[in-house]
N, CA and C of each residue as an Amber inpcrd file, in Angstrom:
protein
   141
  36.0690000   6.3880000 -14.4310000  36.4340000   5.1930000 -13.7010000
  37.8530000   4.8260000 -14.0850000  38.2130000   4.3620000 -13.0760000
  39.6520000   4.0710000 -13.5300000  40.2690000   2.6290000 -12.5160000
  40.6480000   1.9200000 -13.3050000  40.9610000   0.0430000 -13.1310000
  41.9260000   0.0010000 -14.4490000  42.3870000  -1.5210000 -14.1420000
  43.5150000  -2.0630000 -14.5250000  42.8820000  -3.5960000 -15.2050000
  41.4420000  -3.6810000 -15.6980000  40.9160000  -4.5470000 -16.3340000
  40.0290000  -4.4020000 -17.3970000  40.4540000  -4.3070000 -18.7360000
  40.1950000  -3.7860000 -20.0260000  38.5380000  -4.4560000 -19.9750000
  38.3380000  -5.9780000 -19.3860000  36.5930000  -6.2640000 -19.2760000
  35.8470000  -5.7890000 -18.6520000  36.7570000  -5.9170000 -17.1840000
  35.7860000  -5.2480000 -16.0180000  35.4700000  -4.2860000 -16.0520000
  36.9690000  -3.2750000 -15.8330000  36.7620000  -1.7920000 -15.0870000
  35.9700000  -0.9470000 -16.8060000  36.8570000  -0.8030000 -18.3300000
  36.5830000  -0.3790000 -19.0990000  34.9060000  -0.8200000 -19.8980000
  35.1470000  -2.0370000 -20.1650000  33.7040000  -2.5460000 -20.6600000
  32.3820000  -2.1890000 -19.8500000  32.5190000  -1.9850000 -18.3220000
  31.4700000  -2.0950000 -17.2410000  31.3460000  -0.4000000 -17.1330000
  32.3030000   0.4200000 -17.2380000  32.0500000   1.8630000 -17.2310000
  31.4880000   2.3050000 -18.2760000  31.8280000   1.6180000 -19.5650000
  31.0280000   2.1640000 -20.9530000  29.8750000   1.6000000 -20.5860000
  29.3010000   0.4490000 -20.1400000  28.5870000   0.0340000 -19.9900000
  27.2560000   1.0740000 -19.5420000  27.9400000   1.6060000 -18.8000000
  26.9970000   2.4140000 -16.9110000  27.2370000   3.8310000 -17.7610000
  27.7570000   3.9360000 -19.1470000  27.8490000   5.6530000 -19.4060000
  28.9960000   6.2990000 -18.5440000  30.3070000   5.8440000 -18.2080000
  31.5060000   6.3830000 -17.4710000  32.5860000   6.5490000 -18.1700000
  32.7520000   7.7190000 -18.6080000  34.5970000   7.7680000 -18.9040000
  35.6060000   6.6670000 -18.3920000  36.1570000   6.2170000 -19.1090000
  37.4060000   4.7980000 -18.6460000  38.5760000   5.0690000 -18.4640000
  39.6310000   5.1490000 -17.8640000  40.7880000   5.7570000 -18.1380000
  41.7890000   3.6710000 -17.5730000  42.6080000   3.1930000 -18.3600000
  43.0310000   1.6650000 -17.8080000  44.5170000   2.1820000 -17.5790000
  44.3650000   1.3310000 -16.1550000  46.2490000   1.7560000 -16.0330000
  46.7820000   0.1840000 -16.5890000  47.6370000   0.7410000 -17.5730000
  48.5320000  -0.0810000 -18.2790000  49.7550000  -0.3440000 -17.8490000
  50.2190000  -0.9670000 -16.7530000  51.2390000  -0.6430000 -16.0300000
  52.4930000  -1.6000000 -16.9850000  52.2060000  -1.9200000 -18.0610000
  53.2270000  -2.8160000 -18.9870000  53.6240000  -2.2030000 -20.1330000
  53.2090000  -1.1080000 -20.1290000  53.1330000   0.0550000 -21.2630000
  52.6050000  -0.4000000 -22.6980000  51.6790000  -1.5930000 -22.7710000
  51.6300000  -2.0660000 -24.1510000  50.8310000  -1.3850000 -25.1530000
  50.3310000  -0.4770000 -24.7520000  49.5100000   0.8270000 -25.6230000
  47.7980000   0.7680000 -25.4040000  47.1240000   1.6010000 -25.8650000
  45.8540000   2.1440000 -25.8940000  45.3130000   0.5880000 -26.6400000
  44.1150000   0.5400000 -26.1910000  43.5540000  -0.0900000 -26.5120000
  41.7650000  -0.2390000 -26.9720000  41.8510000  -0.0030000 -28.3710000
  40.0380000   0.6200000 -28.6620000  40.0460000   1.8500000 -28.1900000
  40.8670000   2.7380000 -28.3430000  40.3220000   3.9270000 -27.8720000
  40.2950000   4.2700000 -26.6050000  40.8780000   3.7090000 -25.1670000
  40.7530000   3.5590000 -24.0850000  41.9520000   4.7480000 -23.7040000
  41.7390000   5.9800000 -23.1830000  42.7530000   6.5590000 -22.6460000
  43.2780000   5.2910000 -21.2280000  44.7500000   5.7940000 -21.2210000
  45.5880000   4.8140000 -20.5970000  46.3520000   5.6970000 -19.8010000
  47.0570000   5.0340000 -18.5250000  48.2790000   5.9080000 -17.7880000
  48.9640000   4.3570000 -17.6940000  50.5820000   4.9480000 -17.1770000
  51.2010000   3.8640000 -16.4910000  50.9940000   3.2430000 -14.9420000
  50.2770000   4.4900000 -13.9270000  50.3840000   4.0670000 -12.2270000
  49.4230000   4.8890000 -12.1540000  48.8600000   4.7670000 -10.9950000
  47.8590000   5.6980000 -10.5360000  48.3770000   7.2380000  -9.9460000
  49.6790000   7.1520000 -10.1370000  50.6020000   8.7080000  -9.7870000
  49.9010000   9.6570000 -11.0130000  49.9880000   8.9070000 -11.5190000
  49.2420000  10.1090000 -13.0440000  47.5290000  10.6670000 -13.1630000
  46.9210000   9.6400000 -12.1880000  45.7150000  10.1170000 -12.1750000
  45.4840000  11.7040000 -12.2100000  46.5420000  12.3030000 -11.2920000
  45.8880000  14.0260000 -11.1690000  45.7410000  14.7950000 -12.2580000
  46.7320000  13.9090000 -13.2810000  47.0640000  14.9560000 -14.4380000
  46.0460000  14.8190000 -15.4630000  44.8190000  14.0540000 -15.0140000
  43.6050000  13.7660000 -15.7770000  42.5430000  14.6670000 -15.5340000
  42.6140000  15.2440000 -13.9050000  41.6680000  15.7180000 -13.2190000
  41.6810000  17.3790000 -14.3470000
């Protein structure tokens, strides 16, 4: 799953058993362990 809300999108995918990936578009770093990108341009390079 992949969102831009460390409660919603990350907390609610661990939640449901989903890989999290948070776009950090402020670059302020990883957070708990949360792989991070800057934009959703980077998504492919996850795939």
């Amino acid at each position: 799953h992949v969102g831009d809300s460390f409660e919603a999108d990350v907390l609610g995918a661990r939640a449901a058993g989903v890989e999290a990936v948070l776009v950090d578009r402020s670059g302020s770093g990883a957070r708990h362990g949360v792989r991070t990108i800057r934009s959703l341009r980077e998504v492919a390079s996850l795939l």
